[in-house]
N, C-alpha and C positions, 0 to 999 in steps of 0.2 A: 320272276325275281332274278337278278342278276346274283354272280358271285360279289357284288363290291358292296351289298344290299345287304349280307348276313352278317350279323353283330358275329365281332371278335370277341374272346372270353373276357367276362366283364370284370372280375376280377385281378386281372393282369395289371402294371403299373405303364405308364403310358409310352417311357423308353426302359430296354431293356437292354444291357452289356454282355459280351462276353468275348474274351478275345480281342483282338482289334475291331470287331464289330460291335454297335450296337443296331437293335430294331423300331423305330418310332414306330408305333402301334396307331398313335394317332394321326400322323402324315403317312402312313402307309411305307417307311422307306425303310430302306436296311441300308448302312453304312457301314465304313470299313474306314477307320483313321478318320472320320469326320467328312468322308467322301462319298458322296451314292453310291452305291450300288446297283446295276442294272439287275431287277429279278419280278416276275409278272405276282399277276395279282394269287394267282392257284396256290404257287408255293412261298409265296410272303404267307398268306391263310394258315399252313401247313404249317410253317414257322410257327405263327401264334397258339396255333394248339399245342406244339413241341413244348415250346414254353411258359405254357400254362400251369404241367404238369413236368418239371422234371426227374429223372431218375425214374420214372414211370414207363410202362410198357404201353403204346397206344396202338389200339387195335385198326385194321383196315376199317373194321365197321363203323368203328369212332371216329376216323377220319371219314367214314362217308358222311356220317350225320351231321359233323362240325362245316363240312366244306362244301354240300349239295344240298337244295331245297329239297323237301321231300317231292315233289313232283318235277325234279327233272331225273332222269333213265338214262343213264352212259353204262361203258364200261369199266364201274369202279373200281376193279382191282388194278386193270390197267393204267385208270386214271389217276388215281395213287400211286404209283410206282414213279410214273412221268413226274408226278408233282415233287415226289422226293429226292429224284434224279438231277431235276432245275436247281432246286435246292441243294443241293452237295454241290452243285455245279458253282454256282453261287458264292457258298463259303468254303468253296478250295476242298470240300471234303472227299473225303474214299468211302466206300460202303466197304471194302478190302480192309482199312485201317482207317477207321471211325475216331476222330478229334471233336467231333463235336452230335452224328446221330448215329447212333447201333442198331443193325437188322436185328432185331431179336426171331429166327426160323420160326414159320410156322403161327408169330404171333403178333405182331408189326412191328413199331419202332419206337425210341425210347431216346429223349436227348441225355446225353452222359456228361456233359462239359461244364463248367461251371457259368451262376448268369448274376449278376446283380442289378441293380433297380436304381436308376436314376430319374428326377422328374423332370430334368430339363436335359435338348441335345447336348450332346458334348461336341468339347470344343479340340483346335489342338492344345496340348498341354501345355508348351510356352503361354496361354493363354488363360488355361483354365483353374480359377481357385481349388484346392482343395476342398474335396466333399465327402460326407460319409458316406458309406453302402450299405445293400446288405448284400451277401453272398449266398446262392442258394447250390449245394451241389450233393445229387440226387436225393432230391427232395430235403434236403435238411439244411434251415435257416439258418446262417451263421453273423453273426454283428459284427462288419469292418467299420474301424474306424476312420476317422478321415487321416490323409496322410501329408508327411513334409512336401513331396514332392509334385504334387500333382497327377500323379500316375496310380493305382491301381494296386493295391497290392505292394506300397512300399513298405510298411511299417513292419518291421522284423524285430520285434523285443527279445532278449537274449533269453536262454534257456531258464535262465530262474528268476527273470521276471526283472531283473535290475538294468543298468545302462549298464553297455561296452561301447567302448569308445569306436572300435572297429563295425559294430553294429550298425551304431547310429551312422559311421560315414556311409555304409552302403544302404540303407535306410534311404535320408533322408538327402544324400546327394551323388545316388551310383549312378545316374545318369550323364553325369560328368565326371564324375571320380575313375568311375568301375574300367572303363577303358585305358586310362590312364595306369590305373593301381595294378593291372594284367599284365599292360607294358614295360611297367617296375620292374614286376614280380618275376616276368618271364628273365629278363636281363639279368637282374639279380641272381637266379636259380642258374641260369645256365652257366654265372661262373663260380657259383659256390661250391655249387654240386648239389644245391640243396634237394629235395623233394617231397612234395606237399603231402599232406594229410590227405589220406583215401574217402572216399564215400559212405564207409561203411561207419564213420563218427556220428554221435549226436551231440556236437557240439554247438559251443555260438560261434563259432567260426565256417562260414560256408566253403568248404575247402575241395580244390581242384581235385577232382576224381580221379583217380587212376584211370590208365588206359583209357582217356575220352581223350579224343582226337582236337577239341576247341577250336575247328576251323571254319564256322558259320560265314555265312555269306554277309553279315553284318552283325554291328553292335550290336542292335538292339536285341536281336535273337541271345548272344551272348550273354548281356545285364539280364535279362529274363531267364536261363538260363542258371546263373549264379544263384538270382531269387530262389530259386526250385529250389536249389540243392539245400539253401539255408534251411528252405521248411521242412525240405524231407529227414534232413540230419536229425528235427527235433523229437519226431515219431510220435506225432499227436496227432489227433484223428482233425482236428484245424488245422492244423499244421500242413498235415500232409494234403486236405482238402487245396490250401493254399498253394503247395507245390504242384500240384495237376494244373491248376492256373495259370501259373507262371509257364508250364512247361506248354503250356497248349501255346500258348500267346508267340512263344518261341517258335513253334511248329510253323504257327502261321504266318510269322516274318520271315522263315527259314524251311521249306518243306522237305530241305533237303539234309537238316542239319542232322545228323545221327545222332547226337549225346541230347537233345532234347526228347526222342523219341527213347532213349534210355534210361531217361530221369522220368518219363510216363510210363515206361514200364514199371521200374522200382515202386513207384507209389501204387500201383497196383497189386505188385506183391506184397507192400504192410499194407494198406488197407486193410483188408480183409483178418488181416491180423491185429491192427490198431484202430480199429473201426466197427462198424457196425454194418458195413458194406459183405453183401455177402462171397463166397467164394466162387458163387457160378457165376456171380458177374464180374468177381475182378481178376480171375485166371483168364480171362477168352480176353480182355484187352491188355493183359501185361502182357501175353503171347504174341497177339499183335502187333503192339510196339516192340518188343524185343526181336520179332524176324526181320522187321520193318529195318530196326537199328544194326543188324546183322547185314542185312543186303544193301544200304550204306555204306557200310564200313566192316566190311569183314577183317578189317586189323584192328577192332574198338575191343582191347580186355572186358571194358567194362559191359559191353553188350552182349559179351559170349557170358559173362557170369547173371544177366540176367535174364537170358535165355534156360540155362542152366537150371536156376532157380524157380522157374513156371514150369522146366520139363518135367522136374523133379513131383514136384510138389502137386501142379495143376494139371500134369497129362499121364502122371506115374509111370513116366520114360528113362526108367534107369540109365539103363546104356546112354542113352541120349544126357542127361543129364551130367553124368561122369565125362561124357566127350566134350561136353562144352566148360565145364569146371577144368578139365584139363587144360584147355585150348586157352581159356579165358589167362590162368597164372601162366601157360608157358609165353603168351603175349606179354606179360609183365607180372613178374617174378611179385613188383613190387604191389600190387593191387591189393589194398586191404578187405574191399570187399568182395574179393573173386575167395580171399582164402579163408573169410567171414562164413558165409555160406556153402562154404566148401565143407567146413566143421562142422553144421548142422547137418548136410546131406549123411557126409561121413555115419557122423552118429544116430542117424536113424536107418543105414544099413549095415549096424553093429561093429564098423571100425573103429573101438574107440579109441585105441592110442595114435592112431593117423588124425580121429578129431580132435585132442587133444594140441598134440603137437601144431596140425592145423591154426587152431582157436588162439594157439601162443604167436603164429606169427602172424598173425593179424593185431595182438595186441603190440608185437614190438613193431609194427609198421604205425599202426594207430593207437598210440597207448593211454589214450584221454578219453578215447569213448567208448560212453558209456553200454552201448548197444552191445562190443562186443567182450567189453566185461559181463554184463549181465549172463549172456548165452556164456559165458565162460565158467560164471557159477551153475549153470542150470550142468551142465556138461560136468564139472564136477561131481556135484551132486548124484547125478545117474552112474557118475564110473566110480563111488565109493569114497570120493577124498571131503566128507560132512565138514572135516573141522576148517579147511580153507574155504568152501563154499560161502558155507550157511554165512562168516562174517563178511564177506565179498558183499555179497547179495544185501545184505543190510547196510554194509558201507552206501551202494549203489544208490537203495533206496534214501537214505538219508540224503544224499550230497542232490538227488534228481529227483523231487516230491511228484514230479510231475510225470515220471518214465513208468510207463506201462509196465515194464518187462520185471522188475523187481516184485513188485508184490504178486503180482502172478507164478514167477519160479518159488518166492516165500511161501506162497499158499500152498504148493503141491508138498514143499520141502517139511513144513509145520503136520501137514497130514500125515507124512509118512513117519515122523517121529512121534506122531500123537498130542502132537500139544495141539489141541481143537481150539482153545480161544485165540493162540496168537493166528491159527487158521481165518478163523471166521471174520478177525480184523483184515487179514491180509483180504479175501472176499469181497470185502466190503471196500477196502481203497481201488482195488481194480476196479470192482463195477462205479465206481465214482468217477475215476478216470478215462470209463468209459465213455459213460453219458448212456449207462445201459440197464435201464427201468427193470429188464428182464432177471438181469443177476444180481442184484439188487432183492427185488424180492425172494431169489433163490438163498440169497444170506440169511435174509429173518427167518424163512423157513428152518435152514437149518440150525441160528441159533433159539429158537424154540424148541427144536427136537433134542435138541443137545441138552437145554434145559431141563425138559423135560424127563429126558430118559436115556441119555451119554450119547455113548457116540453110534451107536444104533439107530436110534433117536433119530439122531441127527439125518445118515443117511437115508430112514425111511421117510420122513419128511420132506428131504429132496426130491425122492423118485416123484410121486402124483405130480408134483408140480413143472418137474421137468418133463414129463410126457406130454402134458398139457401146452407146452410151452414147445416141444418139440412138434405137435399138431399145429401149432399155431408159423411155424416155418422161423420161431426165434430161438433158438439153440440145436447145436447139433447131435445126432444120435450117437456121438463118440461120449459125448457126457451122460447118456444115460447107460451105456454099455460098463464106463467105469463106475456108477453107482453102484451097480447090479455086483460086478466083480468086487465092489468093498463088503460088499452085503455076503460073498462068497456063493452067490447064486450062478453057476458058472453057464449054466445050458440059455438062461435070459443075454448073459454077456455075450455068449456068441453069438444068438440070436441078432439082437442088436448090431455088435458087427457084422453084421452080413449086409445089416441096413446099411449102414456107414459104406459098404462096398458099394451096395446095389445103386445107394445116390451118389455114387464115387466122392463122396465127403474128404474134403481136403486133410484131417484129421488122422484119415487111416495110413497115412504114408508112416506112423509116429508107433505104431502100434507093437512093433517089433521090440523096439530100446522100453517103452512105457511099462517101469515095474506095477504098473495095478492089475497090469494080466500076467502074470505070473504063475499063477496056477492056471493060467490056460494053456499052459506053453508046451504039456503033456499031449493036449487033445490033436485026434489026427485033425480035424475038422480047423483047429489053429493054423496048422502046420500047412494045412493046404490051403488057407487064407492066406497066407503070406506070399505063397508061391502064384497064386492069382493075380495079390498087387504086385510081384515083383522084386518082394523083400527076399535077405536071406531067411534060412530057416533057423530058430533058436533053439540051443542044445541047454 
C-alpha cells in the first residue's frame, strides 16, 4: 500500500484556508495566494490530520496510525519529525515561534492558527466574489459572514453593533483606502502634533498603537495589521479569535514585521482572559511572539509592554516584568497600553497609589476606552474609593453590553457588599458573554442555594460543583480556594492555593491585593506563599 492509497480524514471539507494559504484536500495541493506550493505527499498527509483536529494535541502515535499502513516498519518518531519539519518548511513556519503548529514537549503537535472551509479553490481577490466561511480556531466553530471586499476577514461591525462610517470604510474598502488614509494621517499628525489613540482602547476606531514602529515590508502586512488591532480593541472572545488571523496573515506577508508579532502577542494575553482558551496554552505563545517582537525591534514600546505583561503574569518574573514595564513607557511616555498594564501589575504587587496614578494616565492618553475604565473601577474598588467605582463600572456596563470586564468586576464588587441577587445577575451576564456552559451552571447552582438557604447556601452549592468542574480541567483552583475562604474555612483555602501554585495557575499572581484572603494574610504558611510567587509580603 503506498502513502497516496490512505484515505485522508473524511470528514474534512475538501479546501481548507488559513493565512495566505489554502489546502486542496482533493487535488492533493497546498497553495499560498492562489499559487502551489512545492510540499511532498508525507507532510501534505500530516497537514490533513493537523486540520482535521484543530487546537488539539496530536500525538506521534496518531500520526503513525493516520500516515503508515499498519504493515509497513520505519522509524516513526524519526519519520515524524522529518514530515513536520517539510511542513514548517513549507508554510514559512518556526517550531521556535509557531504561526501556525505548536510542539507541544513530550506530547506531539497541535495546529494553533486559525482555518476556514471553502468548497471551491480560490481565486485572486480582484477576482473572486464574496463568500461566507466558517472560522474554526482551536477547535471552536465560529460563523463568518461573507464580506464587501472579497478578502477574508473584512467585515468589522462597530462595537455595539450599529454602522460607523469609519468602520464600514476600512471594512468594506481598506484595501484601497487603508494605504491611503495612513498616508493622510501620518502628514496630517506630523504637523498638528497630533497623537493617536494607544492600543490599550476598546474602541470602533482601530487606532495606531503606541510605540509600534508601522514599517512593514508592504501594505498588505499593514491593512492586515490594522484589521487585528480593530478586533482586539473589541475584547470579545470572536473578536479577538479574529485578530490572531488577521495578525498571522500579517506574519506571513511580513516575517519580519514586529508589530504583527505584537498584536499576536496581545491576543494571547486576553484570550485566556476573554475566552475560554486556557492559560497554559496562551502564556507560552504570547511569550513567543513577544521576544520574537522584542529581537525585531528592540526600540517597539509597545513589545517591551507585552513582554512585560506575559513575564508578569505567565512566568511570575517580577523583576523581569517591572524591567520591561519600565523600558516599555521610558520608550514612549506616551503609550497608553504600557501604563494600562503597568497599573494592573502595580496593583497586584500592592502599589496601590503608583496603580492608581498609573491607571489615570492611561485614561488621559486614552480616555474613551472602555478597557481601561473598567480596570480603573476594579482598582478603585480594591483601594476603597465604592462610591466612584461601583457607578463607573455600571456606566461601563451600560454604554458596552457586550465588554466582558464590567460584569465581572460588578460580580466580585455586589459580593463584597452582600447584595447576592444583583451578584448572581452580574454571573450570569459574564458567563453569557462568555459562551461558557461551565459558569453558567455554576450560577443556577448558586442561585438555588441562595434560595434555598442565603448566602451560605449559596456558597455551599458552589463548592461540589466547582470541584467537579475543576476535575474536569474547566475552572481554576483559585475559584475554589476563594469559596472555601467565603465559607471562612481557612486551612481548605490554603490547601487549594498551594494547588493554584503547584499548577502555577495564572490566577495566583492576584492573590496578594484579592480581599477574600484576608484572613489568611495572618498565616505564616500565606506569607511564605507569597514569597514563593514573588509577591510582596502583606501586613
Amino acid at each position: 500500500m503506498s502513502l497516496s492509497s490512505i484515505p485522508l480524514p473524511s470528514d474534512l471539507e475538501p479546501v481548507i484556508r488559513f493565512g495566505l494559504f489554502e489546502a486542496d484536500l482533493r487535488a492533493g495541493e497546498l497553495r499560498k495566494n492562489g499559487v502551489r506550493v512545492k510540499i511532498q505527499d508525507l507532510p501534505f498527509r500530516a497537514l490533513a490530520v493537523l486540520l482535521s483536529r484543530p487546537g488539539e494535541v496530536i500525538s506521534r502515535d496518531e500520526f503513525r496510525q493516520a500516515l503508515w499502513p499498519p504493515d509497513v516498519f520505519v522509524d516513526f518518531d524519526r519519520a515524524v519529525s522529518s514530515a513536520i519539519k517539510r511542513l514548517r518548511d513549507a508554510l514559512g513556519d518556526s517550531a521556535d515561534n509557531p504561526i501556525f503548529i505548536e510542539t507541544v514537549d513530550r506530547r506531539g503537535y497541535r495546529w494553533i492558527a486559525p482555518i476556514s472551509h471553502a468548497s471551491a479553490p480560490s481565486v485572486p481577490a480582484s477576482a473572486a466574489p464574496p463568500a461566507a466561511s466558517a472560522i474554526v480556531v482551536s477547535g471552536e466553530l465560529l460563523r463568518q459572514p461573507a464580506s464587501d471586499s472579497g478578502a477574508e476577514l473584512r467585515s468589522a461591525p462597530s462595537a455595539k453593533g450599529q454602522p460607523v462610517l469609519f468602520s464600514r470604510l476600512l471594512v468594506s474598502k481598506s484595501v484601497y483606502l487603508l494605504p491611503l488614509l495612513l498616508l493622510v494621517f501620518i502628514v496630517w499628525s506630523s504637523r498638528s502634533g497630533f497623537r493617536p489613540a494607544k492600543a490599550g482602547a476598546n474602541s470602533q476606531h482601530p487606532p495606531l498603537v503606541a510605540g509600534t514602529t508601522l514599517h512593514p515590508a508592504n501594505e498588505e502586512a499593514k491593512d492586515l495589521y490594522l484589521q487585528g488591532r480593530f478586533y482586539w480593541n473589541k475584547r470579545t472572545p470572536e473578536s479577538l479569535n479574529q485578530a490572531v488571523d488577521a495578525f498571522t496573515q500579517a506574519i506571513v506577508h511580513d516575517p519580519g514585521y514586529s508589530d504583527a508579532y505584537v498584536g499576536l502577542a496581545d491576543c494571547y494575553n486576553l484570550l485566556r482572559e476573554f475566552s475560554l482558551m486556557p492559560a497554559s496554552e496562551a502564556y507560552p505563545r504570547a511569550l513567543a511572539a513577544a521576544r520574537t517582537a522584542v529581537e525585531l525591534d528592540d526600540r517597539s514600546s509597545d513589545a517591551h509592554a507585552s513582554l512585560a505583561f506575559v513575564s508578569f503574569y505567565g512566568t511570575w518574573n517580577r523583576a523581569a516584568a517591572d524591567k520591561e514595564f519600565r523600558r516599555a513607557i521610558e520608550l514612549d511616555p506616551r503609550n497608553a497600553k504600557a501604563h494600562h498594564w503597568y497599573a494592573g501589575y502595580l496593583q497586584n504587587v500592592l502599589r496601590f497609589d503608583e496603580s492608581l496614578a498609573e491607571i489615570n494616565r492611561a485614561q488621559a492618553l486614552d480616555p474613551n476606552s472602555p478597557a481601561i475604565l473598567a480596570d480603573k473601577g476594579l482598582f478603585l474598588w480594591l483601594d476603597g474609593h465604592r462610591d466612584e467605582a461601583l457607578p463607573l463600572l455600571k456606566k461601563i456596563e451600560a454604554a458596552e453590553p457586550g465588554f466582558i470586564s464590567p460584569p465581572r468586576y460588578l460580580k466580585y464588587a455586589y459580593l463584597d457588599i452582600g447584595n447576592y441577587p444583583a451578584y448572581l445577575s452580574e454571573m450570569k451576564k459574564e458567563a453569557l458573554l462568555l459562551h461558557d456552559n461551565s459558569a453558567m451552571a455554576l450560577a443556577e447552582a448558586a442561585e438555588k442555594g441562595f434560595a434555598a438557604h442565603g448566602a451560605r447556601g449559596m456558597f455551599l452549592s458552589e463548592l461540589p460543583l466547582e470541584k467537579n468542574l475543576f476535575e474536569q480541567g474547566k475552572i481554576s483552583p483559585y475559584t475554589v480556594a476563594q469559596t472555601y475562604a467565603r465559607l471562612g474555612e481557612t486551612a481548605q483555602a490554603m490547601s487549594w492555593l498551594e494547588t493554584c501554585y503547584e499548577r502555577h495557575d495564572e490566577e495566583t499572581t492576584g492573590i496578594a491585593a484579592d480581599p477574600t484572603f484576608l484572613k489568611l494574610h495572618n498565616l505564616p504558611a500565606f506569607q511564605q506563599l507569597l514569597a514563593r510567587i514573588g509577591l510582596p509580603p502583606v501586613t
